[in-house]
Each structure stands twice: as C-alpha cells, then as structure tokens.
VOZA-241715 format. One line per field, with one value per residue (C-alpha): residue number from 1; chain; residue in one letter; x, y, z. Coordinates in Angstrom, 2 decimals, always signed. Example, Ala and Ser with C-alpha at 12.3 -4.5 7.8 and 13.67 -1.06 7.14 Angstrom:
% VOZA-241715
seq = 1 / 2
mol = A / A
type = a / s
c1 = +12.30 / +13.67
c2 = -4.50 / -1.06
c3 = +7.80 / +7.14
% end
This chain:
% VOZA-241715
seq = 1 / 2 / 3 / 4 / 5 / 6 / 7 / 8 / 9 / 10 / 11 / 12 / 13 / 14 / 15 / 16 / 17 / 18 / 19 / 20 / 21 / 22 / 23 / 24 / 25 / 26 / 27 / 28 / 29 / 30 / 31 / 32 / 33 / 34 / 35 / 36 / 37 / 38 / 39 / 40 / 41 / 42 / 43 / 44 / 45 / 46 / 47 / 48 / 49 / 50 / 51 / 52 / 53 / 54 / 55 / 56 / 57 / 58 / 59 / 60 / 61 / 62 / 63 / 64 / 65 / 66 / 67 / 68 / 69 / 70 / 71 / 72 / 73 / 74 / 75 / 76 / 77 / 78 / 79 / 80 / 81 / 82 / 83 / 84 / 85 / 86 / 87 / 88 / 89 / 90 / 91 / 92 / 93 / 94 / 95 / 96 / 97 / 98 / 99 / 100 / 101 / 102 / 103 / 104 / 105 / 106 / 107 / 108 / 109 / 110 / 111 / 112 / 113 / 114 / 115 / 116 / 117 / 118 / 119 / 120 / 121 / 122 / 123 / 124 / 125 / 126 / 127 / 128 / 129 / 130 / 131 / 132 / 133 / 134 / 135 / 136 / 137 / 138 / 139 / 140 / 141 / 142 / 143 / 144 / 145 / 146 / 147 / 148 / 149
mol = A / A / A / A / A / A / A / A / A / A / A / A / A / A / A / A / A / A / A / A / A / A / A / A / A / A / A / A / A / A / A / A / A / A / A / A / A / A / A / A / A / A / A / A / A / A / A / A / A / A / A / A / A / A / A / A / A / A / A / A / A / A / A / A / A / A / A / A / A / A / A / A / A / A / A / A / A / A / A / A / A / A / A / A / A / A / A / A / A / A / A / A / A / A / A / A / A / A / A / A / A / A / A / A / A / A / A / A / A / A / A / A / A / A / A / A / A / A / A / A / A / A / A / A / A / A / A / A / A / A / A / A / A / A / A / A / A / A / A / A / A / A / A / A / A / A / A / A / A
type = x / x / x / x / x / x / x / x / x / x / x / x / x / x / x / x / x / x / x / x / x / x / x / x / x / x / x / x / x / x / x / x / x / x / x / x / x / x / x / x / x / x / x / x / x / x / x / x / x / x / x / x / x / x / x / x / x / x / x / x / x / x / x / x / x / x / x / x / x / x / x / x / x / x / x / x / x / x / x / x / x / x / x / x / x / x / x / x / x / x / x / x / x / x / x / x / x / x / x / x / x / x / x / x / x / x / x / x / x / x / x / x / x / x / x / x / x / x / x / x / x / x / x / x / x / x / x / x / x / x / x / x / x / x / x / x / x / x / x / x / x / x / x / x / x / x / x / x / x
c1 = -11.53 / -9.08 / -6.41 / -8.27 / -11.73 / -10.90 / -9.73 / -12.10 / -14.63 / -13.33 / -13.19 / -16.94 / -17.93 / -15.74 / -17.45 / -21.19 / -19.97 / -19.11 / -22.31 / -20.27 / -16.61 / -13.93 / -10.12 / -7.70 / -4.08 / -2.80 / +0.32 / -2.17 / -4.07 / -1.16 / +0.01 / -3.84 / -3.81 / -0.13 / +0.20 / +2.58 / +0.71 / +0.60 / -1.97 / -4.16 / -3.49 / -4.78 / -7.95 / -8.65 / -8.22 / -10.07 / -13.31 / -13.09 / -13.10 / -15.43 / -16.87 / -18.47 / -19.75 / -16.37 / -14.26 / -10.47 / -8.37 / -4.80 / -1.67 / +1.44 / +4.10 / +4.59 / +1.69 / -0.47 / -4.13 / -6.90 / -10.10 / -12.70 / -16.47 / -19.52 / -20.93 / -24.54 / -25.68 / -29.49 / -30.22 / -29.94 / -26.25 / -25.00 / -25.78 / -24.24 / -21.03 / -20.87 / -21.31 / -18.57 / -16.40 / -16.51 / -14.94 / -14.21 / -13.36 / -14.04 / -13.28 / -15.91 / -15.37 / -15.57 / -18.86 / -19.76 / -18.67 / -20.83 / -24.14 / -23.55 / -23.16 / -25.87 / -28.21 / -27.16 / -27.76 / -31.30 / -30.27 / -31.16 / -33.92 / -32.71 / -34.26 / -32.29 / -29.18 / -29.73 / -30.52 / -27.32 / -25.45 / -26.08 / -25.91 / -22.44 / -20.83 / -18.40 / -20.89 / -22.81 / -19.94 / -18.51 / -18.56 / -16.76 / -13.05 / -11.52 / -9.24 / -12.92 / -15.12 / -13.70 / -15.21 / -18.16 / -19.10 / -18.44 / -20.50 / -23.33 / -23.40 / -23.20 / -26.38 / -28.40 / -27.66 / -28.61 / -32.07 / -32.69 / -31.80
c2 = +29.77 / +27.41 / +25.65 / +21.99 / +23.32 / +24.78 / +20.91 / +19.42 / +21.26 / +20.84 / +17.85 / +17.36 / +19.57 / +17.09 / +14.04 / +15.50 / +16.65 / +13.04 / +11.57 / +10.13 / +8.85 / +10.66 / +9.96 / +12.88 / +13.05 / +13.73 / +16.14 / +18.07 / +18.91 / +20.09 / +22.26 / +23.77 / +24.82 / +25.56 / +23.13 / +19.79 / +16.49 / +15.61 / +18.68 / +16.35 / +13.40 / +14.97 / +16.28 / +12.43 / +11.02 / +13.30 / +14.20 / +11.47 / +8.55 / +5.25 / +7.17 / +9.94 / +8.24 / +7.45 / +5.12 / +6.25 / +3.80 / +5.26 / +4.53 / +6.54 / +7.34 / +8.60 / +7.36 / +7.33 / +8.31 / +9.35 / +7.68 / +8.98 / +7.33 / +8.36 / +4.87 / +5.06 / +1.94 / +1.61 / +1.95 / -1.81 / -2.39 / +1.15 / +0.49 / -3.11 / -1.08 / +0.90 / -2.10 / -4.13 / -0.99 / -0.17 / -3.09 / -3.46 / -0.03 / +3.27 / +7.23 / +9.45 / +11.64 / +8.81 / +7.28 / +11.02 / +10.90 / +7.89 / +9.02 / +12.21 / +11.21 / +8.16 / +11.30 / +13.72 / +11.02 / +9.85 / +6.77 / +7.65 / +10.58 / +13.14 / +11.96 / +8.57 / +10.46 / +12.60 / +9.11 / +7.07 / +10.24 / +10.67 / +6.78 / +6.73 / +10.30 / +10.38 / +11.58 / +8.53 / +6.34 / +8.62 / +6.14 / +3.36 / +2.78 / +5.11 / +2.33 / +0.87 / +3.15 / +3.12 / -0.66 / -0.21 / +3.15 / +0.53 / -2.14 / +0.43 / +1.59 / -1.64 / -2.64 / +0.37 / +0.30 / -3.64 / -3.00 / -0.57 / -2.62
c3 = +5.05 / +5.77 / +2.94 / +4.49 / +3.69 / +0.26 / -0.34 / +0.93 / -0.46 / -3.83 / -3.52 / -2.28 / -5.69 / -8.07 / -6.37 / -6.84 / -10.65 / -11.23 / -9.57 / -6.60 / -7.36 / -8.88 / -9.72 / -8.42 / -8.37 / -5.08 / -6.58 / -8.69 / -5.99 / -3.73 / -7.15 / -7.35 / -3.91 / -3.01 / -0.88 / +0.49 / -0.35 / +2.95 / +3.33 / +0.68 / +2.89 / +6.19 / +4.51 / +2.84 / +6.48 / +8.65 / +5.91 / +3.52 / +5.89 / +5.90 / +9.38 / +6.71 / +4.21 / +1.24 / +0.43 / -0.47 / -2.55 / -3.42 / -4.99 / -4.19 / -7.14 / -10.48 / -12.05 / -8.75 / -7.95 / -5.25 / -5.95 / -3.20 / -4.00 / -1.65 / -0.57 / -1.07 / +0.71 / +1.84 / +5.63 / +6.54 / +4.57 / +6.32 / +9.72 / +9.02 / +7.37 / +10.62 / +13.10 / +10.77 / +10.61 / +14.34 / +15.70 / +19.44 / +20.57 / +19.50 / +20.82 / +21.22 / +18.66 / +15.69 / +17.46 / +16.89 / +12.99 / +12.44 / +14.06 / +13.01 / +8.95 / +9.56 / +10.29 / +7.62 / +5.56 / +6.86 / +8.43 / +11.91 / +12.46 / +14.64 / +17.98 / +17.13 / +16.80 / +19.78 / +22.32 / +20.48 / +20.96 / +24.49 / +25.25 / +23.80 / +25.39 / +27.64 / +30.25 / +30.03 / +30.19 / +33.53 / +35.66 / +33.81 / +33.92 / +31.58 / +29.99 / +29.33 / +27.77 / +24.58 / +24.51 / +26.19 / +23.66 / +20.87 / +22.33 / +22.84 / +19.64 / +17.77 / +19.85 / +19.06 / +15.55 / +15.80 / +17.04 / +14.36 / +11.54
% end
C-alpha cells in the first residue's frame, strides 16, 4: 500500500472515530508516517476535497492545525453544494469525483450516475471544441443535478 493511502486512510478512521470532524496536526502526521508535510498536503487535496464529500480548514505554523469534517448535507443542499461548487468549467475527472461521491453517498442511484456520467465524458462531448468542453461538461452537469433536486 502506498504512504498516500496509509494517510488517507488514517485519516478516514480518525474522522469516523470522532463521528465526522477531527483536528490533526499536519507535522504530526508527517512524524507518524515518515514523511514531508507536503505528502499530508497532497493527500488533503486530492481525497479530502469539497468534490468527496469534506471540508479542510487549515492554519500553517507553530501552533497550526488540519481540521477535515465529512459534510453530511441531505440530497437537496448536496446537489445545490455541487452546482454552487462547480462553477463555470470543470475537467472530466472532477465531474467524475462529484457523481462518483454523490452515488457512494446515495444521492444519485446508480443508473443516475451511470446517464450523468456518460452525458458529461469526454466521449459525449467529442465533437465540441476542446477549449469548450470543460464548460459545456459543467453546464451539463449543473442541469442534471437541477432537474433532480
């Protein structure tokens, strides 16, 4: 197993032990796993993100912390997070994140997941400008999740 998965799946077992936030310090961590704090820092952006599901609030220095919380919002206030959050342009692989965590966490059913998935891949979007799809994937998936709010 990777040093990123031991972290981040450390961290995931601390969060569920506290019953969804916890307060870490970001040299501890790189002292429990031999590792630079930038290692921590990678791991909060690419797992720990507002695309899956937590909300990171840090403050760098001597006396600084990691607080990571698992939003638990109900269906109607995530897929309003995710339209809010998406903005005007987004790459496939984060329009991937969102559906993907929006499903693991019951938001959308699988077949909804599978159609916004598909609507909003690069395949789909193959014959638009390349400078383009970025925008049009985000205007897709704002729509979808609109009509099933």
């Amino acid at each position: 197993m990777r040093i990123s998965d031991l972290i981040a799946q450390y961290i995931e077992e601390e969060i569920q032990r506290s019953s969804g936030s916890v307060h870490l310090s970001r040299s501890e961590l790189a002292d429990r796993f031999s590792c630079v704090p930038s290692q921590i820092n990678y791991v909060l952006s690419t797992r720990f993100s507002p695309e899956h599901g937590y909300c990171v609030d840090s403050r760098r220095g001597g006396g600084g912390y990691i607080r990571i919380t698992r939003v638990k919002m109900t269906r109607g206030q995530l897929l309003m997070h995710v339209i809010n959050t998406v903005g005007n342009s987004i790459d496939s692989a984060s329009a991937a994140a969102f559906i993907s965590n929006m499903n693991s966490n019951d938001i959308l059913s699988e077949s909804e997941a599978r159609l916004i998935t598909a609507a909003t891949s690069d395949y789909a979007l193959a014959s638009a400008d390349k400078s383009q799809r970025d925008v049009l994937r985000a205007s897709i998936l704002k729509r979808c999740l609109l009509v099933l709010q």
